[in-house]
C-alpha positions in Angstrom: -62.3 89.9 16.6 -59.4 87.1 17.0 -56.9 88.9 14.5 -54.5 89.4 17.1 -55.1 85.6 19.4 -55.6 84.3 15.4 -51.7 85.5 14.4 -50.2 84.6 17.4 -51.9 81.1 17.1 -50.6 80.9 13.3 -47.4 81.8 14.5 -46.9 79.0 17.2 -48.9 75.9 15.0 -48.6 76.1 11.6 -51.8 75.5 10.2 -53.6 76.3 13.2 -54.8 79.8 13.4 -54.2 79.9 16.8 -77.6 65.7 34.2 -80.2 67.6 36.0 -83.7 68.2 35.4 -83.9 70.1 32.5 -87.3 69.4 30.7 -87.5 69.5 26.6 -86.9 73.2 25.7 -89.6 75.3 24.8 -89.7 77.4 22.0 -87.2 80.1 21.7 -89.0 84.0 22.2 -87.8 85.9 19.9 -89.9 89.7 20.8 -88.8 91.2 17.2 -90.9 94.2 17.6 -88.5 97.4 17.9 -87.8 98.1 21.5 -88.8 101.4 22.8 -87.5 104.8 23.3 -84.8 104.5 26.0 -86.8 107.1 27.9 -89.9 104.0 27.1 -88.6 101.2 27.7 -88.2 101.3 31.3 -91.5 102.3 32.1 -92.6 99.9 29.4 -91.4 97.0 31.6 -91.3 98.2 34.9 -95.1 98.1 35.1 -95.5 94.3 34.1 -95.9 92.3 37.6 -92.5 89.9 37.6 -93.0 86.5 37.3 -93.1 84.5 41.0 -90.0 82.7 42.3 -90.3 78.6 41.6 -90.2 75.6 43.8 -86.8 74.2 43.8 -83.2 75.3 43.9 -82.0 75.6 39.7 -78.5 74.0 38.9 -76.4 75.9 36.1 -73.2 75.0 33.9 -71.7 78.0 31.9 -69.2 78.0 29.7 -67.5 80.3 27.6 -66.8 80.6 23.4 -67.3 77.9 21.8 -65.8 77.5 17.9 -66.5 73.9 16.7 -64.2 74.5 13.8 -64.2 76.1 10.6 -62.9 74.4 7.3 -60.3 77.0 6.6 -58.6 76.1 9.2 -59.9 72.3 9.4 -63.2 70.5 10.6 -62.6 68.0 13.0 -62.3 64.1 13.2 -65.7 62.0 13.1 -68.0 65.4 12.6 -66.7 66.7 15.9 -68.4 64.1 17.6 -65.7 63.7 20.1 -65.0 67.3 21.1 -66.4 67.6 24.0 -66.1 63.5 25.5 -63.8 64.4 28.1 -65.9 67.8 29.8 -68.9 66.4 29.5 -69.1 65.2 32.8 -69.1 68.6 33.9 -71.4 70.1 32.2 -74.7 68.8 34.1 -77.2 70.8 34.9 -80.7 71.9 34.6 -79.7 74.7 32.7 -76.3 74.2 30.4 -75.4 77.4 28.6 -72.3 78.2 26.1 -71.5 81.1 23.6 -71.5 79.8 20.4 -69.3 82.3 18.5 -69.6 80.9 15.0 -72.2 80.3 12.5 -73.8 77.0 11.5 -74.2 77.0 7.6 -72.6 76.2 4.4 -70.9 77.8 1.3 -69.0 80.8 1.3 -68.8 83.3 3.7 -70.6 86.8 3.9 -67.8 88.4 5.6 -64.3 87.5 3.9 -63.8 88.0 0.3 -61.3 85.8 -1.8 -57.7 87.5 -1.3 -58.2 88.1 2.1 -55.1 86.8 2.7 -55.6 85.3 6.0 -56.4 88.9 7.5 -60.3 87.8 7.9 -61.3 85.1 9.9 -64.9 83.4 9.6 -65.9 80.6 11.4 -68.4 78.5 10.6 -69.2 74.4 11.2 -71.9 72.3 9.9 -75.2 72.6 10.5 -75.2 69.0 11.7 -72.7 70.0 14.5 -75.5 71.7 16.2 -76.0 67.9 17.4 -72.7 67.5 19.2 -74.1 70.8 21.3 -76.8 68.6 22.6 -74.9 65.5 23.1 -72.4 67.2 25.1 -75.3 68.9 27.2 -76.0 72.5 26.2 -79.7 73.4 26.9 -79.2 76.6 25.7 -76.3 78.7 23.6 -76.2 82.6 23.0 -75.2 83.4 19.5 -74.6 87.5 20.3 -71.2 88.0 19.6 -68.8 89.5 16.4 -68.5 85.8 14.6 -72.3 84.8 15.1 -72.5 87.1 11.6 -69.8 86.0 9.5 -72.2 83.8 7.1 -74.6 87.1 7.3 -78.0 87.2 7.9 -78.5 83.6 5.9 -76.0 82.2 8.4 -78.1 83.1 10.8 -81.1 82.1 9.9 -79.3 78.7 8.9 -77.9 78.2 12.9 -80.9 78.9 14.3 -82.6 76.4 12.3 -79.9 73.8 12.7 -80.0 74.7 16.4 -83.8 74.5 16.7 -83.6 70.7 15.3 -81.2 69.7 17.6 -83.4 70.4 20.6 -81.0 73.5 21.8 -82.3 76.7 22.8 -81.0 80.1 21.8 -81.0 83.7 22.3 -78.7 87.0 21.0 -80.6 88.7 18.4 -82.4 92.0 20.0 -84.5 91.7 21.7 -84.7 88.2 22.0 -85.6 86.1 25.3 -84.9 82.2 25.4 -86.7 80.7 28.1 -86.1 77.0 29.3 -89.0 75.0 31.0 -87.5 72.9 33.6 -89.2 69.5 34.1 -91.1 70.5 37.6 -92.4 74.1 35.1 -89.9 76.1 36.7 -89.0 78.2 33.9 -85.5 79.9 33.4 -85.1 83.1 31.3 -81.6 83.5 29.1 -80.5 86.6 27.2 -77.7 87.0 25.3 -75.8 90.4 24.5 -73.1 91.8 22.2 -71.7 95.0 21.3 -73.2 94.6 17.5 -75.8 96.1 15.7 -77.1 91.9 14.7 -77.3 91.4 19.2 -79.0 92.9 21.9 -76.6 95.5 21.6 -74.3 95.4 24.9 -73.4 98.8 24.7 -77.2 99.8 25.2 -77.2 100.1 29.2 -81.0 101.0 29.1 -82.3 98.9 26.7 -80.3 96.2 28.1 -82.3 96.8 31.7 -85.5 97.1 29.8 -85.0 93.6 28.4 -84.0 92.1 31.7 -86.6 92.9 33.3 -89.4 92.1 30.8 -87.6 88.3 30.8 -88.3 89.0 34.4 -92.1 88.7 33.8 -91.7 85.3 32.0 -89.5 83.4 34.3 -88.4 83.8 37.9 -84.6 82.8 36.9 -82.6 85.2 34.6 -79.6 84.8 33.1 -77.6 87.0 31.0 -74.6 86.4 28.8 -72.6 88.9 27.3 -69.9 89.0 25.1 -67.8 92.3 25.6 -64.8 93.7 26.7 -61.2 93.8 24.9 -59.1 90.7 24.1 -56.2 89.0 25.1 -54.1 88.7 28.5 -53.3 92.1 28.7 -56.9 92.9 29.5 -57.4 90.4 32.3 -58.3 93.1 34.4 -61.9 94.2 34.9 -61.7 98.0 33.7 -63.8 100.9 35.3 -65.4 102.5 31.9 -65.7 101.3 28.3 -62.9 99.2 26.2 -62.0 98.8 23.2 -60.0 96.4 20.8 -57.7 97.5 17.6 -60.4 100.6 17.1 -63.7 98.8 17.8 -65.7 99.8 21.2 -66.7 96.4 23.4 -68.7 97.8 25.8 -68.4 99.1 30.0 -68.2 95.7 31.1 -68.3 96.7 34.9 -71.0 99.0 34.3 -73.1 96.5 31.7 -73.2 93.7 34.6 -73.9 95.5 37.8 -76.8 97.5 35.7 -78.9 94.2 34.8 -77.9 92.5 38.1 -80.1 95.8 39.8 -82.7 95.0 36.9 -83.6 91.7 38.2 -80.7 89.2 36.3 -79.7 86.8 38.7 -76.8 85.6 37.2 -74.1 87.4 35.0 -72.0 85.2 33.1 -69.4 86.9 30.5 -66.9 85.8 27.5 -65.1 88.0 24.9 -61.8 88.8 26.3 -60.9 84.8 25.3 -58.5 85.0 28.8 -60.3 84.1 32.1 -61.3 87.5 34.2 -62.4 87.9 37.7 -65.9 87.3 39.6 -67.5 89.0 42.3 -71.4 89.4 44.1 -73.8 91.9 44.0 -77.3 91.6 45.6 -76.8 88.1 46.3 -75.9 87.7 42.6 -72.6 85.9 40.6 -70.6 87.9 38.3 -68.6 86.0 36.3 -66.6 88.9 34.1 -64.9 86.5 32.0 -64.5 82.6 31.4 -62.4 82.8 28.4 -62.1 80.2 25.8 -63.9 76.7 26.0 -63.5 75.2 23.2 -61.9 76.0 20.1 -61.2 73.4 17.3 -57.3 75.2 15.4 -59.4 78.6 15.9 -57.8 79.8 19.5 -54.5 80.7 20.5 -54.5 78.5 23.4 -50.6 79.6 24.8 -50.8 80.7 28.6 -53.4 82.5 29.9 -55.5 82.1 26.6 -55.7 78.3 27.3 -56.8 78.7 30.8 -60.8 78.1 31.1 -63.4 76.2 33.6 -67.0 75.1 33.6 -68.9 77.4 36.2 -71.5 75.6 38.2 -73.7 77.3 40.0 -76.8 76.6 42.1 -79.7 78.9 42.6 -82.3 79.6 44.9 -86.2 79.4 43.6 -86.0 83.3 44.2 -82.7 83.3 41.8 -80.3 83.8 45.2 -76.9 82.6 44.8 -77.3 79.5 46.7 -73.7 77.9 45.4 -71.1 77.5 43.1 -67.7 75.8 42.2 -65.1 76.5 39.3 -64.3 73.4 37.9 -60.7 74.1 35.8 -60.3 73.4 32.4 -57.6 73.8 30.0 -57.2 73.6 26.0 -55.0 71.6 23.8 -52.9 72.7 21.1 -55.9 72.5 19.2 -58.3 74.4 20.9 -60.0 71.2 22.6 -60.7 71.2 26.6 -60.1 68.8 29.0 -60.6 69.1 32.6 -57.5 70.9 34.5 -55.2 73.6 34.6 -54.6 76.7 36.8 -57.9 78.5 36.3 -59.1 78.9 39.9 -55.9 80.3 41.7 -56.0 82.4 38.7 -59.5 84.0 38.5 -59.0 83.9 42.8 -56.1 86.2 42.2 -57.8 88.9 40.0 -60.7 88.6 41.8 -59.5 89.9 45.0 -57.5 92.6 42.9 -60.5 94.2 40.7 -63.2 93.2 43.5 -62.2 93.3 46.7 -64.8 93.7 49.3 -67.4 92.1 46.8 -65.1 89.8 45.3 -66.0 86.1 45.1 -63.7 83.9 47.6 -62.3 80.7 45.5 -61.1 78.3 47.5 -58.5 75.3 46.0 -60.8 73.2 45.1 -62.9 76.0 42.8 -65.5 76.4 45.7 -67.1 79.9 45.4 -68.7 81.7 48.5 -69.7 85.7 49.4 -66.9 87.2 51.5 -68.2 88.0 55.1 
């Protein structure tokens, strides 16, 4: 996925390849029983009651991909324990979700053999990193996305594990639902999504409706993170139809988010092109196309656009309504590490009024995010 971000980075640093209420999570739901016929699967869901809107307004923090380092390129200081000390602040929340686009496991990797030359990238930290997740504040990651795999199915098995100790939720693999219980029993549905045989396979329109709207039956909030669409800033732009990177198809982005937002998802939040894209509303519903990179430890090219990112922090209605929201700017560091800052909102601002504009989201200055009238 990052050859191209992954040169450039090489190129330009050496060795560098380029506090709300949330309750204690619940178990993730992991529905690992094949998923119907397409022609099924709607009518499989559509006749399960949906579950009833809760009490209180839901506050959310999304983030981006999220690389904690890999040791071919180099772990970081102190276990990675400080990665994250100067975001934290922003990410509060009841619900705190990131993409974590490597594995957490050990030994060599399942993807890249010896004499690869550099022209395979897998990216893996500790399992013990899993911890700095939950210091930092993640309730929940998504592991659907190309790099998720690169330690193979053991990997994966090995970062679920890892993330189940450290108290932080999880959801990518089909079919797969991850469902927070908020201190006041509010419960908050998260589904992550791919365009890769080992996810909830993005590319998938139906069956990615059929799942939305059976997490719609557990929980009265739904979220859905997807990583899709091509890389890098020429791509900034939200296409009409399906894209593709160097060969491989990623997905009709456009099409992919409006589709679950009609199913019942009440908040779209995607990552994959690693540059920031634009956001827009739909049903009373945030679509956030793209919030790039947020963190990524001598993994990331991180020059211009590529090190433009932001925490999105949205608050929801009981009934899952957009009720607000704010942009808070972020930018990375030679080294992949984010820090609050940068020029993120005039950005996403711009290209949402170009790709959008009726439905676009209206940033102001300050990252405040409101439905056009």
């Amino acid at each position: 996925m990052l050859a191209v971000l992954c040169v450039a980075a090489v190129a330009g640093l050496g060795a560098v390849i380029a506090a709300g209420r949330g309750g204690a999570p619940e178990a993730v739901t992991a529905d690992a029983v094949a998923v119907p016929p397409r022609a099924e699967a709607q009518a499989a869901t559509t006749s399960a009651p949906a579950a009833g809107p809760g009490t209180a307004d839901v506050s959310v923090a999304a983030v981006g991909d999220i690389v904690m380092g890999t040791p071919e390129f180099g772990l970081p200081p102190a276990g990675g324990r400080r990665l994250f000390s100067t975001v934290k602040p922003l990410l509060r929340g009841d619900v705190v979700l990131g993409n974590l686009e490597q594995a957490l496991a050990t030994g060599p990797s399942a993807k890249c053999g010896s004499g690869s030359g550099g022209s395979c990238y897998a990216f893996a930290s500790p399992p013990s990193y899993a911890r700095n997740l939950s210091a930092a504040g993640f309730t929940v990651v998504t592991t659907a996305n190309n790099h998720a795999n690169d330690w193979g199915a053991a990997g994966m098995r090995s970062t679920d594990r890892a993330l189940d100790r450290a108290g932080v939720k999880h959801a990518g693999s089909p079919g797969a639902i991850a469902v927070q219980r908020l201190d006041d029993g509010t419960k908050v549905a998260v589904i992550g999504m791919a365009p890769y045989r080992w996810s909830q396979d993005a590319r998938d329109i139906p069956r990615a409706v059929a799942l939305v709207r059976k997490a719609a039956t557990r929980a009265p909030i739904v979220i859905v993170s997807a990583h899709v669409g091509a890389e890098g800033a020429a791509h900034r732009r939200v296409p009409r139809g399906a894209e593709e990177y160097l060969g491989e198809p990623r997905g009709d982005t456009r099409r992919l988010a409006r589709a679950v937002v009609d199913a019942g998802a009440d908040l779209f939040v995607g990552h994959g092109p690693h540059v920031m894209r634009g956001m827009e509303f739909r049903n009373g519903r945030l679509i956030a196309y793209s919030l790039g990179n947020f963190l990524g430890y001598k993994v990331f090219n991180t020059a211009g656009y590529a090190g433009q990112s932001g925490v999105l922090q949205v608050t929801l209605a009981p009934d899952g309504r957009f009720r607000s929201g704010r942009l808070a700017p972020v930018r990375l560091s030679g080294v992949g590490v984010p820090s609050p800052g940068g020029k993120s909102v005039r950005d996403v601002a711009t290209l949402s009024r170009q790709d959008f504009g009726r439905s676009s989201a209206r940033l102001s200055a300050n990252g405040t995010i409101s439905r056009r009238s």
